[in-house]
C-alpha positions in Angstrom: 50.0 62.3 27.7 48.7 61.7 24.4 47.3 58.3 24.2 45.2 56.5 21.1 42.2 54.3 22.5 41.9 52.6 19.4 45.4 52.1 19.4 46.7 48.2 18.0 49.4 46.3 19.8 51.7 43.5 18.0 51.6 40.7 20.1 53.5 39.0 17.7 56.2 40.5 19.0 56.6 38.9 22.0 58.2 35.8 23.5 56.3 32.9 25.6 57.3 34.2 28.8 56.1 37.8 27.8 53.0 36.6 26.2 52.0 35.3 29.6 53.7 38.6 31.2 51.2 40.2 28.9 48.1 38.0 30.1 49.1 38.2 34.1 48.8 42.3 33.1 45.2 42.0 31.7 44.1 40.0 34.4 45.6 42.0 37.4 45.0 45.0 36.3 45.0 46.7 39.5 48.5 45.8 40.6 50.0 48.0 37.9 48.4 50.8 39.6 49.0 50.1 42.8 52.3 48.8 43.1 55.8 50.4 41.6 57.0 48.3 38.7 60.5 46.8 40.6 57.7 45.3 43.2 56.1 44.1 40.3 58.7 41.9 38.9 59.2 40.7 42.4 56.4 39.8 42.6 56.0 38.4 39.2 59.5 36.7 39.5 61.2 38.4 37.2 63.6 41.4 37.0 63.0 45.4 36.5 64.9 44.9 33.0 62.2 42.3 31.7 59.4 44.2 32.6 61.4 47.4 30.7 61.8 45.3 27.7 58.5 44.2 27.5 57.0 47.8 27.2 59.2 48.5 24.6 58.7 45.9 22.5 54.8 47.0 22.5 55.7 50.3 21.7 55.1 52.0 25.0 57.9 54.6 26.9 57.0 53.7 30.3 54.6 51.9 32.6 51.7 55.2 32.6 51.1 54.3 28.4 50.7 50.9 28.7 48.3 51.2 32.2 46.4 53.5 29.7 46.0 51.6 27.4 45.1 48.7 29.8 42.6 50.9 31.0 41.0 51.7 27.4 40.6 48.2 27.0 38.7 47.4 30.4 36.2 50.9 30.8 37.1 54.6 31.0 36.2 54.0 35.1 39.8 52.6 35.6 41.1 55.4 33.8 39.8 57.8 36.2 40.6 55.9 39.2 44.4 56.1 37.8 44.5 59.3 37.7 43.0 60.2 40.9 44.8 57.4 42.9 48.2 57.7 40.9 49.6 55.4 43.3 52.4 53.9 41.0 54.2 56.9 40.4 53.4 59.0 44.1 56.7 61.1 44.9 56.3 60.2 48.6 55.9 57.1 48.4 58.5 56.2 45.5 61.1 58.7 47.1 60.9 57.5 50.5 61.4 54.0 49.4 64.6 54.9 47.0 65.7 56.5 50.0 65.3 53.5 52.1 66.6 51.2 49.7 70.1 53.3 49.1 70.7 53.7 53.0 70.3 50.3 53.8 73.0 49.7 50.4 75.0 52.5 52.4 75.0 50.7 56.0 76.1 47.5 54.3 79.2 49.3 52.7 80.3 51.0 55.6 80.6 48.3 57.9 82.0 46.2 55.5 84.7 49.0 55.1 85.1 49.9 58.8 88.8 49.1 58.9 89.0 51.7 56.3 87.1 54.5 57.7 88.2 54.2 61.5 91.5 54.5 59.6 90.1 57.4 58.0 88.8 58.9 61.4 92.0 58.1 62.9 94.2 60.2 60.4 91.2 62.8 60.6 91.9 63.5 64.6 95.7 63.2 64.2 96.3 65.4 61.0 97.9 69.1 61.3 95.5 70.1 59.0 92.6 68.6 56.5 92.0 69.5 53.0 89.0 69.0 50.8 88.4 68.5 47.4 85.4 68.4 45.3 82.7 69.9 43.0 79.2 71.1 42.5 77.4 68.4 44.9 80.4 67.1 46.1 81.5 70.3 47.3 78.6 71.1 49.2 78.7 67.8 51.1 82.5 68.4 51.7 81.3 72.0 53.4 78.5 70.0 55.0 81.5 67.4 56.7 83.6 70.4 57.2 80.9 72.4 59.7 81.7 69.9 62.2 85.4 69.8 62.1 85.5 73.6 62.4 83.5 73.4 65.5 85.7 70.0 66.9 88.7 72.7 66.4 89.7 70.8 63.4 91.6 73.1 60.8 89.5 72.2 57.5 90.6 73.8 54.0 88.7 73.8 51.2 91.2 73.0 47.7 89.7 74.0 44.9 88.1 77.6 46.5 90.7 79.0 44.2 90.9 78.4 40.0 93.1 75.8 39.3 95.4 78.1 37.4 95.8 80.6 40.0 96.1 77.7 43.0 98.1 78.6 46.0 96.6 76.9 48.7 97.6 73.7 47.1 100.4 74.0 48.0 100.3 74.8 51.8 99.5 70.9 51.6 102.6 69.1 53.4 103.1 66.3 55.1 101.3 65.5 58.2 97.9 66.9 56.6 95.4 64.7 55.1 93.5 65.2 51.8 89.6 64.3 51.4 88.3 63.7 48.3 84.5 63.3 47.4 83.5 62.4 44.1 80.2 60.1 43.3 80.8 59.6 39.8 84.3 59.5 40.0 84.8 60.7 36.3 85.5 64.7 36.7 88.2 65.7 34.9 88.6 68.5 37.3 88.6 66.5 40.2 91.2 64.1 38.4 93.3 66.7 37.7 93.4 67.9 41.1 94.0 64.8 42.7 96.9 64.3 40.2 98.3 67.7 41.0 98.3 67.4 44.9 100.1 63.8 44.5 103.3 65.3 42.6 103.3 68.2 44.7 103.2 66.1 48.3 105.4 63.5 46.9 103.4 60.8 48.2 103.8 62.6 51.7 100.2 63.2 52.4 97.6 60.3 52.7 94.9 60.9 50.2 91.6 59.6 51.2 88.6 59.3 48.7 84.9 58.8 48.8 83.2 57.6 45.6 80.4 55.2 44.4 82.4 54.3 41.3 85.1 51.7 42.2 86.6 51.5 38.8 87.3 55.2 38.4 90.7 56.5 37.3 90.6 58.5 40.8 91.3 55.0 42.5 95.0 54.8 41.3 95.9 57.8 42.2 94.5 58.0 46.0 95.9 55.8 49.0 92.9 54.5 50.5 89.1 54.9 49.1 85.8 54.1 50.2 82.8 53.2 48.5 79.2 54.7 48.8 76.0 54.2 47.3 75.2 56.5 44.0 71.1 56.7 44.9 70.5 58.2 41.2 71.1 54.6 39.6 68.0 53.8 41.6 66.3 56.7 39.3 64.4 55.4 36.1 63.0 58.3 34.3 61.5 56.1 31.8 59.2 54.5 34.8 58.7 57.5 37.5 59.1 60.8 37.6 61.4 61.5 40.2 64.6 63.6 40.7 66.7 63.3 43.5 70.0 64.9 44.6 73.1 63.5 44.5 73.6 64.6 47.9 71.4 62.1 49.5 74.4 59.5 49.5 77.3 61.9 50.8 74.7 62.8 54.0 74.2 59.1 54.9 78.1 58.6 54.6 79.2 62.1 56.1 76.5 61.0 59.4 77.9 58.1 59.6 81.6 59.3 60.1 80.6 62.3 62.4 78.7 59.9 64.5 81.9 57.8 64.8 83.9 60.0 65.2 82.4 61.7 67.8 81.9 58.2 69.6 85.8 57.7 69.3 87.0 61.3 70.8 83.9 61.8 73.2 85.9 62.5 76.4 88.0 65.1 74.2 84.5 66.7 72.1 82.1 66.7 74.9 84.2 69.7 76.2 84.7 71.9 73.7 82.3 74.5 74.3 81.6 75.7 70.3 80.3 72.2 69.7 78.1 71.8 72.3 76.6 74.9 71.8 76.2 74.1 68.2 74.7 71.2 69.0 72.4 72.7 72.1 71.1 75.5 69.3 70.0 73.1 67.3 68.1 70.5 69.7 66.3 73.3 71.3 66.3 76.1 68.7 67.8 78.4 70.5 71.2 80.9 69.9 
């Protein structure tokens, strides 16, 4: 990072209340290097967006330029102690608390949607056979789900194994199956298309379940019952920290959570199936 020490701010440009933003920043210093910025607007009493809003209107990208330029302006000793300590922007400590943050979000959701996943659970241990359907991460937290059911001697299909064009297994769907959609965003064509597809082929037959983040998504028409989930990347702010996560992250918390129930619902019937408790045996004490 390229950063001018002799480098002239418009204070000008600011309002009151970041005028005295700006002068609580000179003065405390060493919070901005200690503390993430959303803790700092708590703190402050203020919200993420004004802190975001103040940076820019003093020309800075993120919170690292203008903690350098803070530190030009109070001896080239702070600056070194920032980049040694690099508290504010530490992967373990910002990714654990992201983390945190969006499974506590997911808890909240899920109870408050517990009629509609014991419903789910409920059409899960009753259905001739389940489908699902999803892409890129969705798809590998639908084969994640799906690991379980094969060893509960659930049938499990996966859709969209096939191109779209060349589809047969589409249309083995009938009624008494259920379908499982996962889509975080909710906006994939593809996905849209699919669901759209399996609805005019079942005839409204087969219940249509879907697991999403984004509550106004086109998807939510078309299904029969959806639940909603956490989308952890809107807790990512590039512009602030450094961090990348994977999508993933909420369909584990929410895919847990049903297998947990699920198993708690049918444990008389589960604990006897010998495939699952071997699974489960293999992994607890790392053995085949």
């Amino acid at each position: 990072m390229n950063i001018d020490k002799d480098r002239k701010i418009n204070l000008g440009s600011l309002n009151k209340n970041q005028i005295e933003f700006y002068n609580f920043a000179t003065k405390n210093i060493n919070i901005f290097l200690e503390k993430p910025i959303p803790e700092i607007a708590k703190l402050y009493g203020v919200g993420v967006s004004f802190v975001y809003t103040f940076f820019k209107k003093l020309g800075f990208n993120n919170s690292r330029e203008f903690i350098f330029y803070l530190g030009f302006n109070n001896g080239e000793e702070f600056i070194q102690k920032m980049n040694n300590q690099n508290v504010d922007i530490n992967p373990n400590y910002a990714l654990h608390k992201i983390t945190k943050e969006s499974n506590i979000v997911n808890r909240l959701l899920l109870e408050k949607q517990f009629d509609k996943i014991t419903d789910l659970i409920n059409h899960i241990t009753k259905a001739n056979n389940i489908y699902g359907l999803g892409f890129g991460y969705s798809k590998l937290a639908i084969k994640d789900i799906s690991g379980l059911f094969t060893k509960l001697n659930i049938t499990f299909n996966l859709v969209n194994n096939e191109r779209y064009e060349d589809a047969t297994r589409i249309k083995e769907i009938t009624k008494g199956d259920i379908v499982i959609v996962y889509s975080l965003r909710g906006i994939d064509k593809n996905v849209i298309n699919w669901t759209k597809r399996i609805k005019k082929l079942t005839e409204n037959q087969v219940k249509i379940f879907l697991i999403t983040s984004n509550t106004k998504s086109q998807l939510i028409k078309i299904v029969d019952s959806y639940i909603e989930i956490d989308n952890i990347m809107k807790r990512i702010d590039i512009l602030d920290k450094d961090l990348l996560l994977s999508p993933l992250n909420s369909f584990i918390f929410f895919n847990n959570y049903i297998k947990t129930l699920l198993y708690i619902m049918n444990k008389e019937k589960y604990k006897t199936i010998k495939d699952f408790r071997e699974e489960m045996h293999s992994w607890i004490y790392e053995k085949n």
